[in-house]
C-alpha positions, -999 to +999 in steps of 0.1 A: +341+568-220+319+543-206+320+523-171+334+494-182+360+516-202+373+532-166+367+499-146+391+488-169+415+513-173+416+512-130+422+477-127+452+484-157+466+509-135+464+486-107+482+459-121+507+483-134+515+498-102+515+464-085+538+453-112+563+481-106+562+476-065+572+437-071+601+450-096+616+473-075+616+448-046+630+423-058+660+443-074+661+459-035+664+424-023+684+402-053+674+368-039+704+341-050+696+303-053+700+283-021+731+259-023+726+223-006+754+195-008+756+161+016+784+164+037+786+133+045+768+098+041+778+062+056+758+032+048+758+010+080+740-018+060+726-023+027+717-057+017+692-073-009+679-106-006+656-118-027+629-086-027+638-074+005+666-046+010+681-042+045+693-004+052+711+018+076+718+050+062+730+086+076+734+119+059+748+149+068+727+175+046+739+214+042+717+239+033+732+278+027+713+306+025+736+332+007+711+360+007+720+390+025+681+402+027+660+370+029+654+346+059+638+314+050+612+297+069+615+255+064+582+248+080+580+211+065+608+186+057+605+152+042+633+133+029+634+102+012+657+078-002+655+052-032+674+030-050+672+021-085+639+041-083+624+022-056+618+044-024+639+022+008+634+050+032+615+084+046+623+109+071+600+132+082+616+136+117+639+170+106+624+198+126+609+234+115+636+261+111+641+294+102+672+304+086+685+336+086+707+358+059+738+342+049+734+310+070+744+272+064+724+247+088+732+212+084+698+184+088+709+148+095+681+125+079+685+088+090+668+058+075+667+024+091+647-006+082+634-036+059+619-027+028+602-047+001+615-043-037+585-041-060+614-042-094+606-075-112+634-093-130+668-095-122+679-059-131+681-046-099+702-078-085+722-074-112+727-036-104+734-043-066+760-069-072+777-048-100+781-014-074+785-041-043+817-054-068+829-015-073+822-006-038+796+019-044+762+023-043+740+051-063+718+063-041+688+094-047+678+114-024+651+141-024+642+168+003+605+179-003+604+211+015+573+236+027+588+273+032+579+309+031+608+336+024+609+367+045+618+400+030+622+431+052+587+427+064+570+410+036+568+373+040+557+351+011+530+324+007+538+287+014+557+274-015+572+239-020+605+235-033+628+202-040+662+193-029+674+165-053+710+145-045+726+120-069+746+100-043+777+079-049+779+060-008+805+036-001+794+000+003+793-010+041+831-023+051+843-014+020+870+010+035+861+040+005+859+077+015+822+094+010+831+126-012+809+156-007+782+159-034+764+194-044+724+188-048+703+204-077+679+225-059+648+242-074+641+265-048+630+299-066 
């Protein structure tokens, strides 16, 4: 057998082994998806005029951990919000966490503001005076996150997952009830 025949057949073994480690920790540790639903939202203004869109939005933002053997660390958190797909508003003011085994910590973005509508035509009006009319507005917000998972002592590298929430808010004044909404996360 010749030297690239063992090289070889080491870096096989290597792999192999490597491969078996990483199987039998993650079936020690079973990591489960992280749930995340907004609480609560209120919309103390949101008005078009012309291109420009007036906001005052708060959200109450849960994120559970329901893993009995992984802490999370959320070492970046940026949240934005748009509206008929144009971004209104950004939040990168959420601080660093680390979130321990079977834990719920609620975040509380805010956006506040003027912002100019790039949409041409008379779609979006259209849209705003249609959910003004029903007393809702569709609102998408996404949480772009920076964490590492811990695993009895193995941490992971960086990775970047998304939090992404299909919001129904009530209109400003119009006296309807927020109902909690459960977020898609892609997390692992």
């Amino acid at each position: 057998m010749g030297l690239c025949c063992k090289l070889f057949t080491v870096v096989l073994t290597i792999i192999f082994f490597l491969g078996i480690i990483a199987l039998v920790l993650y079936l020690i540790v079973r990591p489960s998806e992280v749930n995340s639903h907004v609480e609560a939202a209120s919309l103390a203004k949101f008005d078009l005029t012309n291109t420009t869109l007036a906001y005052n939005l708060t959200v109450d933002l849960s994120i559970r951990n329901p893993n009995k053997k992984v802490s999370i660390y959320y070492n970046r958190i940026l949240v934005s919000a748009s509206y008929e797909g144009d971004r209104f508003g950004f939040d990168d003011s959420q601080p660093k966490f680390i979130q321990g085994h079977k834990n719920t910590t609620v975040i509380h973005p805010a956006f506040a503001g003027l912002q100019s509508i790039t949409s041409t035509g008379g779609s979006m009006t259209n849209q705003y005076e249609k959910e003004k009319g029903e007393g809702y507005f569709n609102i998408e917000m996404i949480v772009d996150l920076k964490v590492k998972y811990k695993a009895l002592r193995f941490k992971t590298p960086t990775t970047e997952p998304k939090i992404k929430c299909s919001l129904r808010i009530p209109a400003p004044s119009s006296g309807n009830k927020f109902s909690r909404t459960q977020c898609h996360v892609n997390f692992f």
